[in-house]
MMTF fields as JSON, N, C-alpha, C and O atoms, coordinates in Angstrom:
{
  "mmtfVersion": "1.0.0",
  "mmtfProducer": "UNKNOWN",
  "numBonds": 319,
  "numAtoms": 320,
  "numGroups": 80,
  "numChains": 1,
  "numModels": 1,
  "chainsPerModel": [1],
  "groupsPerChain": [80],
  "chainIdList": ["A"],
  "bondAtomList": [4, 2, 8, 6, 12, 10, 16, 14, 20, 18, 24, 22, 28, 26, 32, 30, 36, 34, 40, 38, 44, 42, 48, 46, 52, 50, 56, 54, 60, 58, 64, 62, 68, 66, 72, 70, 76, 74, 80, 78, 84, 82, 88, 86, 92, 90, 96, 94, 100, 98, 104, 102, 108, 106, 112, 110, 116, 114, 120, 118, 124, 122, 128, 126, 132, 130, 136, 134, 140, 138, 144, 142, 148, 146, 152, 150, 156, 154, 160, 158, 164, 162, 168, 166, 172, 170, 176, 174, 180, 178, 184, 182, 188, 186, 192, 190, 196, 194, 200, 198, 204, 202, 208, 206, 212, 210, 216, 214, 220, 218, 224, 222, 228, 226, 232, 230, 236, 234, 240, 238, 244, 242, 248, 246, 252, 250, 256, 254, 260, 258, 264, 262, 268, 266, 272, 270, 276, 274, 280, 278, 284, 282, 288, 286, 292, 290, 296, 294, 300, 298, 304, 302, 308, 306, 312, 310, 316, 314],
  "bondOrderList": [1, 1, 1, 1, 1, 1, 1, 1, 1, 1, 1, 1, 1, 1, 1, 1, 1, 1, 1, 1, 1, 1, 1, 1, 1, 1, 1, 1, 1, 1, 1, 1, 1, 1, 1, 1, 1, 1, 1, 1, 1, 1, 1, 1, 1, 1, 1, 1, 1, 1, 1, 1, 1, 1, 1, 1, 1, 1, 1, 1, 1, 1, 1, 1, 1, 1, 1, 1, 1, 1, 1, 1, 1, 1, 1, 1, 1, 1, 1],
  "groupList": [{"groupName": "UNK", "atomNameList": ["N", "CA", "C", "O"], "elementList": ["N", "C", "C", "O"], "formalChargeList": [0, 0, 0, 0], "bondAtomList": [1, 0, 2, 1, 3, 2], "bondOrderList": [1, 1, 2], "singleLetterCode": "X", "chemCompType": "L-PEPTIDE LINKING"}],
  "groupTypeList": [0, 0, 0, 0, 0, 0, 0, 0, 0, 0, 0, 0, 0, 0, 0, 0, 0, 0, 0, 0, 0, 0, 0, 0, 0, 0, 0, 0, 0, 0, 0, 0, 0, 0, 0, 0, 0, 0, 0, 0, 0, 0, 0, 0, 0, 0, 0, 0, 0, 0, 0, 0, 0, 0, 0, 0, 0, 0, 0, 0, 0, 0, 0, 0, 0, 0, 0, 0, 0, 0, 0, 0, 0, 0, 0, 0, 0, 0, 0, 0],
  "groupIdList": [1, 2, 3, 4, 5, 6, 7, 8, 9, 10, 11, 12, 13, 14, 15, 16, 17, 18, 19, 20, 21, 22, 23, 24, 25, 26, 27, 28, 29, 30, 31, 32, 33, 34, 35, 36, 37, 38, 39, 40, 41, 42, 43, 44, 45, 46, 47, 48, 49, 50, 51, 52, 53, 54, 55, 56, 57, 58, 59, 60, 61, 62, 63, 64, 65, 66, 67, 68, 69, 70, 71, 72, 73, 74, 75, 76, 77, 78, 79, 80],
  "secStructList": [7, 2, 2, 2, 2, 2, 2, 2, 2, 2, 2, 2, 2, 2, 6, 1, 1, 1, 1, 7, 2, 2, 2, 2, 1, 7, 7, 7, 7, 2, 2, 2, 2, 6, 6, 7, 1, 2, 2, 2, 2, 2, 2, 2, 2, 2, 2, 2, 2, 7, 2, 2, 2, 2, 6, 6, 1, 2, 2, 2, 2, 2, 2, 2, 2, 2, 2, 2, 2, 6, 6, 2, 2, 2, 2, 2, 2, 2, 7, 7],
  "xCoordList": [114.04, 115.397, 115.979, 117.137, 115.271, 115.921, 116.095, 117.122, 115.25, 115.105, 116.727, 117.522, 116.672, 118.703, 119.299, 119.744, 119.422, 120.588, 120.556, 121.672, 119.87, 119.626, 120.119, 120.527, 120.119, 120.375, 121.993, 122.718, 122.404, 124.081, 124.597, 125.727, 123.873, 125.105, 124.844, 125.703, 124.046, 124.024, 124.796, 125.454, 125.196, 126.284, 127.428, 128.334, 127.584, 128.694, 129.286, 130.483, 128.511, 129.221, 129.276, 130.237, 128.387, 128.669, 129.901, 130.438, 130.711, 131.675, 133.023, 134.067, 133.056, 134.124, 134.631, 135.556, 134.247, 135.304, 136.259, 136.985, 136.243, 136.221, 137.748, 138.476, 138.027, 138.721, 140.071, 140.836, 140.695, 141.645, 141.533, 141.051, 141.726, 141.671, 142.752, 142.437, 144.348, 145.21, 144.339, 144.231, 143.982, 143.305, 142.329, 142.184, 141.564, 140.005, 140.149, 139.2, 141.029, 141.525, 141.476, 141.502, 141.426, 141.276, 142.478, 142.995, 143.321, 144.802, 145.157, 144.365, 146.326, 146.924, 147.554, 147.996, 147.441, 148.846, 149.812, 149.872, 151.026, 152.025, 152.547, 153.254, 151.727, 151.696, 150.847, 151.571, 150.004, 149.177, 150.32, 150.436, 150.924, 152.096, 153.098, 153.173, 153.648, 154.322, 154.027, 154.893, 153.222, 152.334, 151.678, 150.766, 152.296, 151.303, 152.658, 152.582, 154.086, 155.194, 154.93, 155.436, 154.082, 154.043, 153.117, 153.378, 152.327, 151.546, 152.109, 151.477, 153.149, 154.246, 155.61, 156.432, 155.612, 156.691, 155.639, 155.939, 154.55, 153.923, 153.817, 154.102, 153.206, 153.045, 154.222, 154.406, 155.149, 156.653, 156.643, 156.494, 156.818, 156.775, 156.014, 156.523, 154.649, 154.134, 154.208, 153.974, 154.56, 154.516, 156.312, 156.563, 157.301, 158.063, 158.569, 159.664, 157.032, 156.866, 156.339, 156.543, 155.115, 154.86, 154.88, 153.824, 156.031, 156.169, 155.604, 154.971, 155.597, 154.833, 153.445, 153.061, 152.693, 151.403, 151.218, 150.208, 151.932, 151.811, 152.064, 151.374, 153.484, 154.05, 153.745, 154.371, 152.851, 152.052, 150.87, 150.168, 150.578, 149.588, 150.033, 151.092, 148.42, 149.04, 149.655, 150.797, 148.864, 149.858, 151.251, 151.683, 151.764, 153.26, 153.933, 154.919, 153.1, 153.931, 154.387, 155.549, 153.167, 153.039, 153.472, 153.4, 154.112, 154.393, 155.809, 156.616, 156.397, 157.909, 158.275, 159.201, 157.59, 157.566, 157.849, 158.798, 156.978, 157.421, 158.511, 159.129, 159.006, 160.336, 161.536, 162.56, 161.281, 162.185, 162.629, 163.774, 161.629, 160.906, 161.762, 162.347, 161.617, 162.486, 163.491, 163.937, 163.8, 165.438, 166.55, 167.75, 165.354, 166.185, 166.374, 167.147, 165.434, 165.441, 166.337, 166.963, 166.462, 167.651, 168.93, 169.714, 169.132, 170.202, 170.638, 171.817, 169.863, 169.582, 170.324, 171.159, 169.378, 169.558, 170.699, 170.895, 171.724, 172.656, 173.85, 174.567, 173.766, 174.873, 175.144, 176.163, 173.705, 173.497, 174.756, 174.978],
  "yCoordList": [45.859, 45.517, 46.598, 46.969, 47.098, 48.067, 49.598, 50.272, 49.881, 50.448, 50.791, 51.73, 49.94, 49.35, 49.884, 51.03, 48.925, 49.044, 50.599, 51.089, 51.216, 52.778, 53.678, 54.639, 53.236, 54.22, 53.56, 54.319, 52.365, 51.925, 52.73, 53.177, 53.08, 53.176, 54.721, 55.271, 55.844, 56.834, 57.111, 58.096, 56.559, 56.801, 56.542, 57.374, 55.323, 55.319, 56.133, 56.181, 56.612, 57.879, 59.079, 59.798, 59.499, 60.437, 60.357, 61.452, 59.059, 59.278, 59.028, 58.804, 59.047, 58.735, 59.962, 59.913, 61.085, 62.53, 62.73, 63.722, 62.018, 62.255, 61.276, 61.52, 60.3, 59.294, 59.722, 59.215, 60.825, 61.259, 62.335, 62.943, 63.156, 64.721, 65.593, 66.73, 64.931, 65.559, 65.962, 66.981, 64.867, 64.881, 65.847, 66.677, 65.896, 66.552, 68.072, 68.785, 68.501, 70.024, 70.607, 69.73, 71.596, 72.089, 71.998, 72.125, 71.811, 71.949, 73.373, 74.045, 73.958, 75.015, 74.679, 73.631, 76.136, 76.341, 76.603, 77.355, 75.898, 76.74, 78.478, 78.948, 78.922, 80.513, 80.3, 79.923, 80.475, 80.58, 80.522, 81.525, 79.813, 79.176, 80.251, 81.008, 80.549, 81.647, 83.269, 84.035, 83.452, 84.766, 84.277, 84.915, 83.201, 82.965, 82.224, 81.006, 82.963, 82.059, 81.556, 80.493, 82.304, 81.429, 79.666, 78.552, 79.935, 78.495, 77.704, 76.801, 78.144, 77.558, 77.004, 76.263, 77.498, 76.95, 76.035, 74.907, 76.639, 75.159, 73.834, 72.689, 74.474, 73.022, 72.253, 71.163, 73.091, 72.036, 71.124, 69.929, 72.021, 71.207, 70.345, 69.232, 70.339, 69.426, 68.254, 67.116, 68.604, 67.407, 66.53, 65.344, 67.578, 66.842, 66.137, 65.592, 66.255, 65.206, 64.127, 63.238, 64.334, 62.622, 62.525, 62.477, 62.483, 61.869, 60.97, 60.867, 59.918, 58.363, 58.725, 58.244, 59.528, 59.825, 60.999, 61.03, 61.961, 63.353, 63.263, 63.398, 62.932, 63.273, 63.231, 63.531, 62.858, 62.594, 63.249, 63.255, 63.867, 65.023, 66.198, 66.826, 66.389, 68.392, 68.877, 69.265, 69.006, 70.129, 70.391, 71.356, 69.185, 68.853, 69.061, 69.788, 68.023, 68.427, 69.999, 70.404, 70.814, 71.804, 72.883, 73.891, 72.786, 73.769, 73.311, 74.235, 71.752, 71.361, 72.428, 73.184, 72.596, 73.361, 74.947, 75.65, 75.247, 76.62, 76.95, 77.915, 75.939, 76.255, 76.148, 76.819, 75.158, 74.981, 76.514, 76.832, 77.084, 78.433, 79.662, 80.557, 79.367, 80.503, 79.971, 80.593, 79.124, 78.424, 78.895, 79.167, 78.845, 78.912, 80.771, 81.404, 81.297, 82.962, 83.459, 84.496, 83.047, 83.258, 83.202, 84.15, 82.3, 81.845, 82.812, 83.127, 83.185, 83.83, 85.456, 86.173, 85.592, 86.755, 87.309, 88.522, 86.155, 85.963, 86.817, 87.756, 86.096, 85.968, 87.172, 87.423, 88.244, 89.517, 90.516, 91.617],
  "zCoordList": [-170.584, -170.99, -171.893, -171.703, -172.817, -173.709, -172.516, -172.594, -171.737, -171.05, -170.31, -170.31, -169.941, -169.332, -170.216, -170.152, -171.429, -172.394, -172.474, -172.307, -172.621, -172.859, -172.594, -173.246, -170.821, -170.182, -169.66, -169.016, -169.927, -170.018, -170.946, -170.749, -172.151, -173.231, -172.918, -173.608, -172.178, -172.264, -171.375, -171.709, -169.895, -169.042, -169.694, -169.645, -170.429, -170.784, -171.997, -172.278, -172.509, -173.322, -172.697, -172.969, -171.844, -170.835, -170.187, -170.02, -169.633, -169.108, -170.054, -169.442, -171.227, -172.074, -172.465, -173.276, -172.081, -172.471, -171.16, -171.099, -170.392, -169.115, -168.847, -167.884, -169.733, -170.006, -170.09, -169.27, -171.175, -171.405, -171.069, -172.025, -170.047, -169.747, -170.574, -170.924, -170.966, -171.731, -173.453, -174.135, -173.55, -175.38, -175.207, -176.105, -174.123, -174.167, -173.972, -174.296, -173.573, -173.537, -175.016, -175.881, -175.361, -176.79, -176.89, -175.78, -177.818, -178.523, -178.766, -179.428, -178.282, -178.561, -179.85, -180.321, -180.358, -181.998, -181.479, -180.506, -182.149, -182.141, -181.5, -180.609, -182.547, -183.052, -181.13, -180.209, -180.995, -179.521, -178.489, -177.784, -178.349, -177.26, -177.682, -176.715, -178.347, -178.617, -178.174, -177.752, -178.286, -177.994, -176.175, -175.651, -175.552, -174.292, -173.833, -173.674, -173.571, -172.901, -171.625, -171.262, -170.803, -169.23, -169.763, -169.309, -170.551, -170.557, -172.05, -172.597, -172.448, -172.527, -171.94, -172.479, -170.857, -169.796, -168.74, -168.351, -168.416, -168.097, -168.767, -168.416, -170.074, -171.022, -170.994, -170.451, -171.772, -171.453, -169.889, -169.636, -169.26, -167.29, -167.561, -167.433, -168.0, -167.516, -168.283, -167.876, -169.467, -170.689, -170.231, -170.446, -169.577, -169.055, -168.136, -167.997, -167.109, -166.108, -165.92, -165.094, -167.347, -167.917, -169.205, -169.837, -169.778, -171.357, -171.533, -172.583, -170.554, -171.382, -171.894, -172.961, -171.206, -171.326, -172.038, -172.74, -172.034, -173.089, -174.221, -175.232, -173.998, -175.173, -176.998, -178.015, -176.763, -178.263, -178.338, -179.35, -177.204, -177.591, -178.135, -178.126, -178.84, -179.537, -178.961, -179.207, -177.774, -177.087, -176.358, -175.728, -176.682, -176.575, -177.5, -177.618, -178.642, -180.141, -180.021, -180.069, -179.848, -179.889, -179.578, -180.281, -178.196, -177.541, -177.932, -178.035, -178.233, -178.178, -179.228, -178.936, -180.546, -181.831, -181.287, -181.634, -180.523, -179.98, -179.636, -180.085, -178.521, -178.052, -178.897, -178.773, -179.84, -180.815, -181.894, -182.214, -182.187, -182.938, -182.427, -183.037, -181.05, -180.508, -179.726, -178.762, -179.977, -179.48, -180.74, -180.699, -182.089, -183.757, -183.791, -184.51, -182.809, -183.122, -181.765, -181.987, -180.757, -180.027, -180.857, -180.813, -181.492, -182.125, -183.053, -183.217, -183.538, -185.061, -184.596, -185.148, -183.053, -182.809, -182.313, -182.235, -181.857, -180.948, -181.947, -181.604, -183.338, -184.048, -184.732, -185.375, -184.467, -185.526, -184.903, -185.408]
}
C-alpha cells in the first residue's frame, strides 16, 4: 500500500509543471523584451489572443511594460 501511495504522489508531482505551460516558461524582464523586439511582438500576439489566460503572467505584465517604455520614447522622440 505505501508502495502505491509512493509512486501516486511521485507521478503526480511529475506531472504538475506540466499544468501551466504559460507560468512554467522562465519570465522575461522588461529590459530583456526591449533589447529582443521580435519576441516582444510575439509575446504581445500571443498574450493578445488569450488574455483570459495570460494576461496576469510575467510575461505579459512584462512585455505590456516594454511596449509602454517605448511607446513613452517614440513620443519623447517625436516632439525633439
Amino acid at each position: 500500500m505505501k508502495t502505491r501511495l509512493a509512486i501516486l504522489l511521485v507521478t503526480a508531482a511529475a506531472a504538475l509543471p506540466g499544468c501551466n505551460d504559460a507560468e512554467s516558461q522562465q519570465a522575461k524582464t522588461v529590459g530583456w523584451f526591449l533589447d529582443h523586439r521580435d519576441e516582444l511582438a510575439a509575446a504581445l500576439k500571443g498574450c493578445g489572443d488569450n488574455p483570459g489566460e495570460l494576461e496576469k503572467t510575467s510575461n505579459c505584465i512584462n512585455a505590456n511594460e516594454a511596449r509602454n517604455k517605448i511607446t513613452i520614447q517614440e513620443m519623447k522622440d517625436a516632439l525633439k
